[in-house]
N, C-alpha and C positions, 0 to 999 in steps of 0.2 A: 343537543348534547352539550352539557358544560362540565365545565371542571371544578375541580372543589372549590378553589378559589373564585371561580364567576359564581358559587353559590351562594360564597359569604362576602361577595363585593359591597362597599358601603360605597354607593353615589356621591356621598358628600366628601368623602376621600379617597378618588381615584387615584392609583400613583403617586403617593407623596413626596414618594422619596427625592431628594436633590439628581436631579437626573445626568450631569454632567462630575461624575465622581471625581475627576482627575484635574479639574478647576475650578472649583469650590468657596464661595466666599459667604460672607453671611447674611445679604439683603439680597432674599429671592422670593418671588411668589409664586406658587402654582395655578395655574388658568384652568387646570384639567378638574372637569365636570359636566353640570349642564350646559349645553348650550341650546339655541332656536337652527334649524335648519329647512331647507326649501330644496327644489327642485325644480331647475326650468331650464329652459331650449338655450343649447349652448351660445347663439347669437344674443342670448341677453345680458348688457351689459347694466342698466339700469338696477338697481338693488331692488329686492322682492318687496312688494306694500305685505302680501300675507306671508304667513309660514307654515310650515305644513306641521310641526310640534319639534318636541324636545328632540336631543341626541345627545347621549354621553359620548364625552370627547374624553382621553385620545380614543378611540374604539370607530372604527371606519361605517359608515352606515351598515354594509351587506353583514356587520359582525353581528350576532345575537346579540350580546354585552351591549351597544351601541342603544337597543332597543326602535332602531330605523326597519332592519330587515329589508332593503332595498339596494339595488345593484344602481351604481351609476354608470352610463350608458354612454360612450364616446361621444352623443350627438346633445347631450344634457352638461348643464354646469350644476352644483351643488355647494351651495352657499350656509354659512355660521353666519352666526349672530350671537353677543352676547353682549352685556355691559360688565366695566369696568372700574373700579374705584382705588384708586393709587396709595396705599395707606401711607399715614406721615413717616415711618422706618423709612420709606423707598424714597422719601421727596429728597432732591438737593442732587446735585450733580448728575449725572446722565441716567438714562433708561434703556434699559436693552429689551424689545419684545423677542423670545426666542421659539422655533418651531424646532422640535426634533427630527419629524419628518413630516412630509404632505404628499400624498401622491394622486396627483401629478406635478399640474401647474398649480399656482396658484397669484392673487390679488390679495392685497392687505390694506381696509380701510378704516382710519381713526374718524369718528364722526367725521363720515364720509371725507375724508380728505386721504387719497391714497402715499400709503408709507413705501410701498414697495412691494414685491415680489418674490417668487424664484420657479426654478425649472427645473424637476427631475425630481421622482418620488423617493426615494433613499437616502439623502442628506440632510442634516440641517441647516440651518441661515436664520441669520440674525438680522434683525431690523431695529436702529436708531430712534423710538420715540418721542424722545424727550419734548419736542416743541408742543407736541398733540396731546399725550396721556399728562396734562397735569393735573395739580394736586387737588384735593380738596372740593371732587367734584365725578359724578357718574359719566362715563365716556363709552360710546356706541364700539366695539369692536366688531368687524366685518370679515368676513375670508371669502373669497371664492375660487372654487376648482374644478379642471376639467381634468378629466383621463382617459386617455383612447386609450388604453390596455395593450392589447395585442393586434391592433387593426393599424399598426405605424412602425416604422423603426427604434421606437422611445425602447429604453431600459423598462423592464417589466416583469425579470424574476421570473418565477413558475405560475404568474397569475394567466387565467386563458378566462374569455366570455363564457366560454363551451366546453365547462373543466370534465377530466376525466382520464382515467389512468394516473397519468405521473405530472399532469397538471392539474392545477387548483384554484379554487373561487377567487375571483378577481376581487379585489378590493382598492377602498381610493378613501380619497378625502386624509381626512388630520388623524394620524394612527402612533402619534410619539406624542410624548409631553408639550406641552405650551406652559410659558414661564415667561415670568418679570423680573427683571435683576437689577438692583442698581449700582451704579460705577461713579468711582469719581471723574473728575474732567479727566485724568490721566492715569490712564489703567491698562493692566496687562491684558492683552487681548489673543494672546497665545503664550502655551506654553510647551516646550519641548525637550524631553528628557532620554536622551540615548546612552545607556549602559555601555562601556568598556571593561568588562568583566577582567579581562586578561591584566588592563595596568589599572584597576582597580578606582577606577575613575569614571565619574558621571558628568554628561556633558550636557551644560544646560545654555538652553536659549528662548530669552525671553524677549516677545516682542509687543511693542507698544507704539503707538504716534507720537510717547513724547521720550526723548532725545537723552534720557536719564540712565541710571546707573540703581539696578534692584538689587538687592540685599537676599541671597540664597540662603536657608540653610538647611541642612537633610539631617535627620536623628533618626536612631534606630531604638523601638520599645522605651522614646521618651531621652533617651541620650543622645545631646547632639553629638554628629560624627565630624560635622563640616560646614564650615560655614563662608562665604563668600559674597564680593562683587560682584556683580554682572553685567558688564553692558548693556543696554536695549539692543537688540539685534548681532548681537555676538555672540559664539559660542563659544563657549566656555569649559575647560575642564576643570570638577573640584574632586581633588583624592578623597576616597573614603579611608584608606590605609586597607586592614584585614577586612577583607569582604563577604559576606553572606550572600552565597549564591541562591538566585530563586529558581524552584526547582517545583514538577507538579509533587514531588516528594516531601518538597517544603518551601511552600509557597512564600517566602521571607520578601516583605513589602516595607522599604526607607520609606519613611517619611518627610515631604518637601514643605515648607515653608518658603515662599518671595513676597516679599514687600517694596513695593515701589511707589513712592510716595504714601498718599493717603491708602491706600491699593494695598489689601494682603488676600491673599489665598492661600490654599493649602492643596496638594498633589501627593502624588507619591510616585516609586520609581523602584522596580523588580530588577535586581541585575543579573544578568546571563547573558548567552550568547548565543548564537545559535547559525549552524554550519554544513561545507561537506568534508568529509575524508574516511579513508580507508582503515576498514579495521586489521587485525594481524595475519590478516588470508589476501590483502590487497581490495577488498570489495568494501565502491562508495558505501557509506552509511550516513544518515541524517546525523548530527551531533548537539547534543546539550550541552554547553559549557566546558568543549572540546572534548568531551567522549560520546560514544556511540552511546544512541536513545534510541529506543523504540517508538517509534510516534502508532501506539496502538489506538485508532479512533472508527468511531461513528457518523454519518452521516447526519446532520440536524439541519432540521429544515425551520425548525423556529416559526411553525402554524400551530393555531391553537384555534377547536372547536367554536367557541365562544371569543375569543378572540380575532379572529383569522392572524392578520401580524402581529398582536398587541396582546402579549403575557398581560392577563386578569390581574396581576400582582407582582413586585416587585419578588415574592414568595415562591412564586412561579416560575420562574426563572431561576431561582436558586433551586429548585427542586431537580430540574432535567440536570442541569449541571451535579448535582451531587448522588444522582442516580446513576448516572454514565460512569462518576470516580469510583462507585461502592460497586460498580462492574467491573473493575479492575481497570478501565479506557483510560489512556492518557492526554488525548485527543479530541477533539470536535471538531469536524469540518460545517461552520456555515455555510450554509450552502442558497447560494444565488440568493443571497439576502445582506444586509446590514442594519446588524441588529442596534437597540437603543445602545447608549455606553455603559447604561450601568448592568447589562450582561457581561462586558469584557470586565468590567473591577468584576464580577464574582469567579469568571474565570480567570482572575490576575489572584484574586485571594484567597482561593480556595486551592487554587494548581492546576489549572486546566489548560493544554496546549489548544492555539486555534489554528485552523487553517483557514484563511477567509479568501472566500469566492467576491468577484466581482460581480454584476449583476449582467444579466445578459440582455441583449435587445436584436433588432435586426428584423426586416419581413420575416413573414412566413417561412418557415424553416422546411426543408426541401426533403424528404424520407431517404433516396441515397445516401444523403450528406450527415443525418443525425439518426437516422436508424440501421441503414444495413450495414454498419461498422459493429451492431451487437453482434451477427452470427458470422460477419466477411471480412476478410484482412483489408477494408481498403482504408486506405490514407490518400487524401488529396491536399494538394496545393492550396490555402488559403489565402494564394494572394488572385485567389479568382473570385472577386468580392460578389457578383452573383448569385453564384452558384452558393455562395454558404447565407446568401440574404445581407447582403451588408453593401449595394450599391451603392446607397446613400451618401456620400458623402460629407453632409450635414451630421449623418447617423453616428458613422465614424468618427466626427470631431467630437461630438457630444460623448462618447464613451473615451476618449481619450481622455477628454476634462472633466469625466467624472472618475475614471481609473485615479489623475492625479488629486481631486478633491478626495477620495476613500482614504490614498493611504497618507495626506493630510492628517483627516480626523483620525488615525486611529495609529499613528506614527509612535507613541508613546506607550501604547498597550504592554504592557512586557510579554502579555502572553502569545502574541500575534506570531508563531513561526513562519508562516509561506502565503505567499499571495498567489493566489487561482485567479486570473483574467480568464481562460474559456474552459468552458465544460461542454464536452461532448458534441464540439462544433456548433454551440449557438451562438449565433451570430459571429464567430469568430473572423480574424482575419488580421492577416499581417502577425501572428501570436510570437515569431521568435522576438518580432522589433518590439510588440508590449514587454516578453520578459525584458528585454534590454531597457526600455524606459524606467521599469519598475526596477531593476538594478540602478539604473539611475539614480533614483528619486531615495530609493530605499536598500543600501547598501548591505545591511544589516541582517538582512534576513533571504530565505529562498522562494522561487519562483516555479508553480508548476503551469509551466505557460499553456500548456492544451491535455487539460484531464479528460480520460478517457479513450480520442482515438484522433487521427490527423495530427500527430506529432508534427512538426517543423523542426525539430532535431536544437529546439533553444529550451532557454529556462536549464533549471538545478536537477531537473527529476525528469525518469522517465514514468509516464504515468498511467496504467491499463484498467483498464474496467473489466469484468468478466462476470458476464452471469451469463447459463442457460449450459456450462460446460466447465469444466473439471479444470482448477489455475495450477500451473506448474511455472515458476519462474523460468524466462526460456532463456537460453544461452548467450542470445543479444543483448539482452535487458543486464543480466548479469553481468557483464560484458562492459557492458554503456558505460562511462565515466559518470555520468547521471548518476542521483541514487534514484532506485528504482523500488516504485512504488503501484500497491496494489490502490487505486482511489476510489474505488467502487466496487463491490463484489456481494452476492447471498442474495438480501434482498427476498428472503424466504416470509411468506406468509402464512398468518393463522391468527383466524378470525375467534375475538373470546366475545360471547352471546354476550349482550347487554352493553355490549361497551363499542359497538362501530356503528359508525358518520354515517355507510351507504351499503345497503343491500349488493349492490355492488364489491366484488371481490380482487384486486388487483397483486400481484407480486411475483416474483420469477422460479417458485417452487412452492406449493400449496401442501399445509398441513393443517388437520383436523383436528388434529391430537394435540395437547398442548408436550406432553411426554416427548412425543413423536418430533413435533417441534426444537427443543430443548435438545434432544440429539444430535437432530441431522445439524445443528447450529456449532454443538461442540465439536462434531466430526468434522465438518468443513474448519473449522479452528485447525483442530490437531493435527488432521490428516493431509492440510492442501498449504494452510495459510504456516503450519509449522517449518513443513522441509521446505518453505521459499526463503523464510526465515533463515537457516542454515544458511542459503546457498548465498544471500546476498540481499534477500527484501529488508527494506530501510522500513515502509511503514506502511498501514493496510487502512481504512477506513469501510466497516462493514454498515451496508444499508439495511437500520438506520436506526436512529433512537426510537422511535416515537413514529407509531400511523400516522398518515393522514387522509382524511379524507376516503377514497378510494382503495388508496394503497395500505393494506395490513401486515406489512411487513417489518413494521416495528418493535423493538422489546418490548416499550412500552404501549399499554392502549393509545387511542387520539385522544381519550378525556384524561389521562393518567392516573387513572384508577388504580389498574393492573397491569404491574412487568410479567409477562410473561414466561423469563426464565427464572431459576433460582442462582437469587447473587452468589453463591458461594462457590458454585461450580463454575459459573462467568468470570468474578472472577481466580480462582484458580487456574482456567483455561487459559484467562492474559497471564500471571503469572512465569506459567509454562513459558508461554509463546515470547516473555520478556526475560527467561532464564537462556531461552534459546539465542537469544542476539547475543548474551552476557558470554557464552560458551563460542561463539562462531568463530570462528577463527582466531579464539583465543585457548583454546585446552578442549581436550578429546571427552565425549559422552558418554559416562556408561549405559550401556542396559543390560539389563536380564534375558536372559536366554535359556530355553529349555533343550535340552537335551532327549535328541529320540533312539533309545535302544533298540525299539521293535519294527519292523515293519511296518509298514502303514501307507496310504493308499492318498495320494495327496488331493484328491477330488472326492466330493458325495456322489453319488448316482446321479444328479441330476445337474451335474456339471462345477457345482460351486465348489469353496474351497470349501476340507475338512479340517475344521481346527484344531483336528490332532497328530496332522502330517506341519505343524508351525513350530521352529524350534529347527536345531542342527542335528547331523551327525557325522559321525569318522568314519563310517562305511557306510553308501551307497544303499537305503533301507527304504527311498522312498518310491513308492511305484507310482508310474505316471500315464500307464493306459489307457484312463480316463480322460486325458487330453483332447479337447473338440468334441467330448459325447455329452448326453442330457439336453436338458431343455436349454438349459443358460449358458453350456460349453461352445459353442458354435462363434465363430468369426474372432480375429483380432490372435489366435495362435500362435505362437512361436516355440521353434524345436531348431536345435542347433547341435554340431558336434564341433569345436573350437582344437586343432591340436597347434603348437607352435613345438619346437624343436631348436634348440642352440647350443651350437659346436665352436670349439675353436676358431672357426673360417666364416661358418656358414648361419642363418640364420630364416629356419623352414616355417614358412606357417600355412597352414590347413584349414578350410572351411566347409562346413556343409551345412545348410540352414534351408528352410521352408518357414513361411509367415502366412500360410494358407492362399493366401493370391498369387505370391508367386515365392521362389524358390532363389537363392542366391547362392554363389558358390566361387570359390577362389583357392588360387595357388600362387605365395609371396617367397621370394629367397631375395637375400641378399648375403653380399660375398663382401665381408666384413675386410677382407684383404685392401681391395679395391672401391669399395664404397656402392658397386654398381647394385639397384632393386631392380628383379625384374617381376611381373605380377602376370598373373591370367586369371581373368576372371571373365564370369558368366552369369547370366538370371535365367532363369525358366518360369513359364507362365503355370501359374497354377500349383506350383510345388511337383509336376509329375517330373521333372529330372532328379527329384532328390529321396532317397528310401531312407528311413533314419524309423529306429523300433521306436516302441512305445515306452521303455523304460531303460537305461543304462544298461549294456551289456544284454540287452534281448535281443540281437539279431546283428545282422551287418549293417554299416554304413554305406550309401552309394550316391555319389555327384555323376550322372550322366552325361555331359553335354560335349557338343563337338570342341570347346575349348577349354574343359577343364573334366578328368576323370582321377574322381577320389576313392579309395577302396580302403576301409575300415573295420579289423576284423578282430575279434578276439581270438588267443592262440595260446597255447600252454606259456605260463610263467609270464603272460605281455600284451599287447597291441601290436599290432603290426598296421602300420600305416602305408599306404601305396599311393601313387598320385602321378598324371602324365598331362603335362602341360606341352607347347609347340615347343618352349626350351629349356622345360624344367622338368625331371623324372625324382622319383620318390624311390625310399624300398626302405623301411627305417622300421625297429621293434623298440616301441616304447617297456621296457621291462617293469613286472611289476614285483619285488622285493618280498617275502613272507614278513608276513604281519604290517607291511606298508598301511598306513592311512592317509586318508583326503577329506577334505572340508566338503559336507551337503551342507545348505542351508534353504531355506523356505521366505523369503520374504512375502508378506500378506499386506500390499494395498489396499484393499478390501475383499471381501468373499467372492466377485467375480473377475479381479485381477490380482492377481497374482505369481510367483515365480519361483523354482527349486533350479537349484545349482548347484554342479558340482566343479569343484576347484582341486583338480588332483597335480600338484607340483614334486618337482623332484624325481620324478622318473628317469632310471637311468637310460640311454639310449644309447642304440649303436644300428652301424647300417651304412648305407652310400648313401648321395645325392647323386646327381646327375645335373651339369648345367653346358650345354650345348654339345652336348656328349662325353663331354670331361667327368669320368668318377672322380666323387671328393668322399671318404670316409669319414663317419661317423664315429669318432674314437671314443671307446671306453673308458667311463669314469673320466671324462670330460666334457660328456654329450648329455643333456637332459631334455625330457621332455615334460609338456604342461598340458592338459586337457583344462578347458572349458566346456561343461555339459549344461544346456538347457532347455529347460520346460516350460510353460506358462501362457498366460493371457497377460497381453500388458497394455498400461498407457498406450496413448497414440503418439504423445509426446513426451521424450525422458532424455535425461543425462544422466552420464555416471564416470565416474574415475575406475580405474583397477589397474594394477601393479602386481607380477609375479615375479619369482627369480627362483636360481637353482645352482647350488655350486656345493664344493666343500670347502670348509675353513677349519683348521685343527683335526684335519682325520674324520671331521666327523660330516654325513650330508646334510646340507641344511635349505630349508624350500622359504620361502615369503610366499603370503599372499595377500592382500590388500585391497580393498574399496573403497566406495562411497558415493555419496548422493543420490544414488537411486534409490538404497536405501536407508535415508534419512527418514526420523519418523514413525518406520517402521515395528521398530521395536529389534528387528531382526540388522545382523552384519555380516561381510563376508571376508572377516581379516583372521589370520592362522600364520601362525609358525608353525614350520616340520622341523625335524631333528632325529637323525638314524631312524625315520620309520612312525615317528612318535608326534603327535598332532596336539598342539596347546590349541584351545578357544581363545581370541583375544578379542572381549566384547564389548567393544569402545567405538564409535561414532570418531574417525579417527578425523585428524585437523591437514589436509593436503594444503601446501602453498605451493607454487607455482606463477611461473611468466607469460599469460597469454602472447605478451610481444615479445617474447624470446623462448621459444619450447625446450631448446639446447640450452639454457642455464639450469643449475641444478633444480630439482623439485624437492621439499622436504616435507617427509611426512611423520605427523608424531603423535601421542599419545602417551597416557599415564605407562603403558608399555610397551610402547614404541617410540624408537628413534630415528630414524631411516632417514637417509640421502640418496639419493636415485641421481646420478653424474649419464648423460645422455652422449650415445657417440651416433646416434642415428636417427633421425625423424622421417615417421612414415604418414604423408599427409592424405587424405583421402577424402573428396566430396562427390557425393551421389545426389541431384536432385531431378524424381522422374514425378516431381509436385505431389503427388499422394502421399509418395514413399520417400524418403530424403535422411541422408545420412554426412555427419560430418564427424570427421576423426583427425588425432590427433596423437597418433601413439610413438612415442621414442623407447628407440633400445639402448640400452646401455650396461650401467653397473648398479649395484645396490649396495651402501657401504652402512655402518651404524650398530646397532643394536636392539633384542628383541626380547622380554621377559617371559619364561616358559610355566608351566603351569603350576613348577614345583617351587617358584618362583627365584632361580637364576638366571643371569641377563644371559642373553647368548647374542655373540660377537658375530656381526654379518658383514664378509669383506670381498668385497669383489663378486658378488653374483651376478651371474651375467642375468639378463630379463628386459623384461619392457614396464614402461607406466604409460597410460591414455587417459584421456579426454575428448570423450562422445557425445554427442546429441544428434538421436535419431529419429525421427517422424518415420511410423510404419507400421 
């Protein structure tokens, strides 16, 4: 299989391009082409008399392109050969021989006389010729290398001997540029440019051996902006004054100039910033030049069919990079690679965020430790170097001094946002003290110290992996000072004929279809990756650009033939997903809403939802008998009757609910005089202590059990609610008004979860309590009541906000009712004003703030027509966990003060209602 670029490869110029973009002078040669290579028994140190034929370098043997087709073998070394002739441009002052990468080891011989070395397949290193390559004469160059792959603790990436699945052909040998460069006796030999966006200043530090003073100067499109001194070894800051931020929006690249002594190069230098902080709901967010950014990316794994490491063309590489932006991605994650440099200048000039993984190593990797974290909540301790394969010692030093060599070379990137040391437990260990190194080293930027799973609670981000099951940001995550980040997810495959590496089929949801594909990709966008978004997700990385190998789970083929989906709709769908950060807790959402006059039956025959029961109403029209019947109705039900009650004194709440396994049931008052809550509650197995009809108002309500009996009955003009706890008695008639209305709504997760509710506030009430035998009156036209009615099949995992109230203000009744986040997404909301009787839709995705560490501060919740402040005089905290089933709450009562626009569009004044607001997350 090759790519178009290996089809049109010219041998006589592989790779021309200046491979070191950001250090650039003008006396270089390129080495990359033909060269001779061998293969013999690792113990031979002697230089090969025969050769086994050519190899295109940089291109690793086992690559097509290479024209070797041969795997080198951990117990084989694999030896170059070629000659060299120094042209007279390069003579006079120093030589630099430069390797981009070699993997593994390797040996460097100038007519046979050894220059040096190095260790570790991912960097590169430079070697000092000058006494060996001179002028005016053909000179023998020699390399040889060994790579045990995956048979050691060495750094090693996704290469395996024995690839398959989500590992891939091993490759070795010289797979980056090789280059000659000449220097004067005294040259820059680093250069390091770090952006302070905020005071508009760029800090440069140039170093060198010799003890001088280099001449900066930075210009924009040809204008110098600034120009300066510079110590050798000092850092320096030079003002640019007004500054042009780079941005993947607008990728704006300074231009650098130093000269020191005979010595000039040219760089450049992207300024921005990059961050954490909270956006106007309180939830971390990743930041671009101090505002929220969406870091929307893909996984790239930077293998190519005919390549294996080594992009056919510097064209090649521009290509995946400019496929990913015309997807709408802002983002790349490298992933367990490091790539040549002059990948990063195309994502520094083009606008492309990276995220760059360090390369993994470690023995054998242990299946508890890096697989059963896909389907099982475990997280272990990586300072049990063991168990994650990291005993070594040796091992561990070595990945610490290549962590600090990576973010060395790539220290000046502008596009480089976060450094990834582990993924998914390979080889991990010690990951909170890496992030803290790498804070060290690299202040500048964030740390996702262990992507995937085995958090150690370090690093800028919390970071989850999820495939094989439905992502809902969970309430911890959202929660975590962390920004929290989806690093891996989808991973959907679909195989297009003519264009896959291996009859073999690998990825974590299989599509034939290419349509079919294309869907379930935007659905997983809209429906899972959007409401995370809302709630608090910083940034997502879906697997993956690009096949490989095995795995066809890519937009694009492995040869890059064919994307798979159509960009417009891609990107559109980031769009969305980037409107959605833009909106989050900064201003309320509209949507559309259909409105249902007629009856209608909110299930098909065969359990699913019917799309014509989606949409609200002002009376009670949805019938829900269909609950738990058909083929797809069965398990995961929920039916509930919710009433709450609040009086002057008293404050009554009622439960009756069944979730198909078992049944839950409660009686709460609290005596607002004195502060005291007292609760009775109960569970029954199986739902049989709970009767509740099939549809609102079809039958009675019944809580069974020895410590809690609820009696729920319809009665001319009302509800009558009854209930007998060990110290709490009921007897109360929710009244219901002629011509009253109440909010149904339909939220549609998808066609087999889903949910109808009804939110009837303002009811007037009257009746006793009873609280250790004491009658307390329910007084008239001071007393209201509130139902919660539901129906549905839902997640296993959800949160959601909701907020009711009920009082008069100016003569007139006036109800609130409020939500959110469960149904975010949705299309559907469940927020309403009442008013004498008279029901406004308010169909806005509303903006809730609130204090997780203070629940008694106010909460404020707003919208294009909404105002609300919710002043709390009571918090009722509640945690259930029986592990399957698990429930946390967080509801305060209080007051509801503000304003609310009605449908004829007057603001209506809301002062003093008494009600509650909560914050729930329930597994069940």
């Amino acid at each position: 299989m090759k790519t178009p670029w290996g089809e049109a490869l010219d041998p006589e110029h592989v790779l021309p391009e200046h491979p070191r973009p950001q250090l650039v002078r003008e006396g270089w040669l390129t080495l990359n082409g033909t060269w001779e290579h061998a293969f013999t028994d690792a113990g031979q140190w002697g230089h090969p008399t025969t050769w086994d034929g050519p190899i295109l370098v940089p291109f690793s043997p086992e690559a097509p392109l290479s024209g070797v087709g041969r795997t080198l073998m951990p117990h084989e070394a694999l030896w170059y050969r070629r000659t060299v002739r120094v042209p007279e441009e390069l003579a006079g002052g120093r030589l630099l021989l430069h390797f981009g990468a070699v993997d593994q080891d390797c040996e460097v011989w100038v007519d046979g006389v050894p220059v040096g070395g190095h260790r570790g397949g991912y960097l590169p290193f430079t070697l000092d010729v000058t006494d060996t390559l001179t002028g005016g004469a053909d000179h023998e160059l020699v390399v040889r290398v060994v790579d045990v792959t995956d048979t050691s603790f060495r750094s090693r990436g996704k290469q395996k001997l024995e690839p398959g699945g989500i590992w891939y052909t091993a490759q070795s040998g010289i797979w980056q540029t090789v280059w000659l460069e000449a220097v004067p006796e005294q040259y820059v030999e680093r250069l390091v440019l770090t952006p302070h966006l905020a005071a508009g200043e760029v800090e440069v530090t140039v170093t060198s051996s010799a003890g001088q003073v280099a001449r900066v100067r930075v210009s924009a499109e040809g204008r110098e902006v600034v120009a300066g001194d510079v110590p050798v070894g000092v850092p320096v800051r030079l003002r640019l004054g007004e500054v042009r931020p780079w941005s993947p929006e607008d990728p704006f690249l300074y231009d650098v100039e130093v000269v020191l002594g005979e010595d000039r190069v040219v760089s450049y230098v992207g300024m921005r910033s990059f961050g954490l902080g909270p956006d106007a709901r309180g939830r971390t967010r990743l930041l671009l030049n101090g505002e929220p950014y969406l870091h929307a990316g893909l996984l790239d794994q930077g293998y190519w069919p005919d390549g294996l490491y080594t992009a056919p063309s510097d064209e090649a590489l521009v290509h995946d990079i400019a496929v990913a932006k015309d997807l709408g991605f802002t983002m790349l994650r490298k992933h367990i690679k490091i790539e040549p440099l002059r990948w990063y200048h195309h994502c520094d000039r083009l606008g492309m965020l990276v995220w760059q993984d360090l390369v993994n190593g470690g023995r054998s990797y242990r299946a508890p430790v890096v697989t059963a974290p896909v389907l099982l909540p475990v997280r272990l301790s990586d300072s049990r170097h063991r168990l994650f394969g990291r005993g070594d010692d040796e091992g561990r030093a070595e990945f610490v001094d290549e962590l600090e060599a990576t973010v060395e070379l790539l220290r000046s990137v502008p596009s480089i946002a976060v450094w990834v040391p582990f993924n998914e437990g390979w080889g991990q260990f010690d990951a909170a003290q890496a992030a803290d190194w790498l804070h060290e080293l690299d202040p500048t930027r964030q740390v996702d110290h262990a992507s995937g799973w085995h958090d150690q609670g370090g690093g800028d981000l919390v970071s989850r992996h999820v495939y094989f099951r439905r992502y809902r940001l969970s309430a911890a995550d959202a929660a975590d000072p962390r920004a929290a980040v989806l690093s891996e997810y989808g991973g959907y495959s679909h195989r297009v004929p003519g264009h896959t590496w291996s009859e073999r089929e690998f990825g974590y949801r299989k599509y034939a279809d290419r349509a079919a594909f294309q869907r379930a990709f935007l659905r997983l966008q809209d429906r899972q990756v959007g409401p995370a978004v809302d709630a608090g997700l910083a940034g997502f990385v879906y697997t993956q650009l690009a096949d490989v190998e095995q795995e066809t789970n890519g937009l694009m083929t492995y040869d890059r033939r064919e994307t798979k989906v159509d960009a417009e709709q891609v990107r559109a769908s980031n769009e969305r997903l980037r409107g959605r950060l833009a909106r989050a807790g900064t201003e309320a959402r509209a949507v559309t809403e259909r409105e249902i006059t007629e009856p209608v039956s909110l299930t098909l025959p065969d359990g699913r939802l019917n799309p014509d029961a989606v949409g609200w109403t002002r009376t009670p029209l949805i019938t829900t008998d269909g609950i738990g019947r058909g083929r797809v109705g069965r398990g995961r039900n929920k039916r509930w009757e919710y009433w709450a009650v609040t009086t002057p004194t008293h404050v009554v709440a009622l439960v009756t609910s069944s979730i198909d396994f078992a049944a839950v049931h409660g009686i709460w008052l609290l005596d607002r005089r004195t502060g005291e809550a007292v609760a009775h509650d109960a569970i029954g197995v199986l739902g049989r202590s709970a009767t509740l009809p099939g549809t609102l108002g079809g039958g009675p309500v019944r809580s069974r059990t020895r410590a809690v009996k609820i009696q729920v009955d319809e009665v001319e003009g009302g509800t009558r609610l009854r209930a007998q706890g060990k110290r709490v008695r009921v007897d109360v008639v929710a009244h219901r008004p002629e011509g009253h209305e109440c909010l149904g709504v339909v939220v549609p997760w998808s066609e087999r979860l889903f949910q109808y509710t009804v939110k009837d506030v303002a009811r007037p009430a009257t009746g006793t309590v009873w609280l250790d035998g004491v009658a307390h009156d329910v007084e008239a036209g001071e007393s209201w009541a509130t139902l919660d009615h539901g129906r549905g099949r839902w997640p296993y995992d959800v949160e959601w906000n909701w907020g009711a109230g009920s009082g008069q203000v100016d003569g007139r009744v006036v109800g609130v009712q409020v939500g959110g986040r469960w149904t975010d997404g949705t299309g559907s909301v469940e927020n309403s004003l009442y008013v004498d009787g008279h029901l406004s839709k308010i169909s806005e995705e509303l903006v809730w703030e609130y204090d997780r560490d203070d629940w008694m501060a106010p909460w404020k919740i707003s919208g294009r027509s909404v105002d609300l402040t919710f002043t709390p005089f009571h918090l009722k905290r509640s945690v259930t966990d029986l592990k399957v089933f698990s429930s946390r709450t967080h509801q305060c009562f209080g007051h509801w003060d503000g304003r609310m626009l009605d449908d004829a569009g007057e603001w209506i004044q809301v002062a003093g209602l008494v009600g509650w607001a909560e914050d729930v997350h329930n597994r069940w």
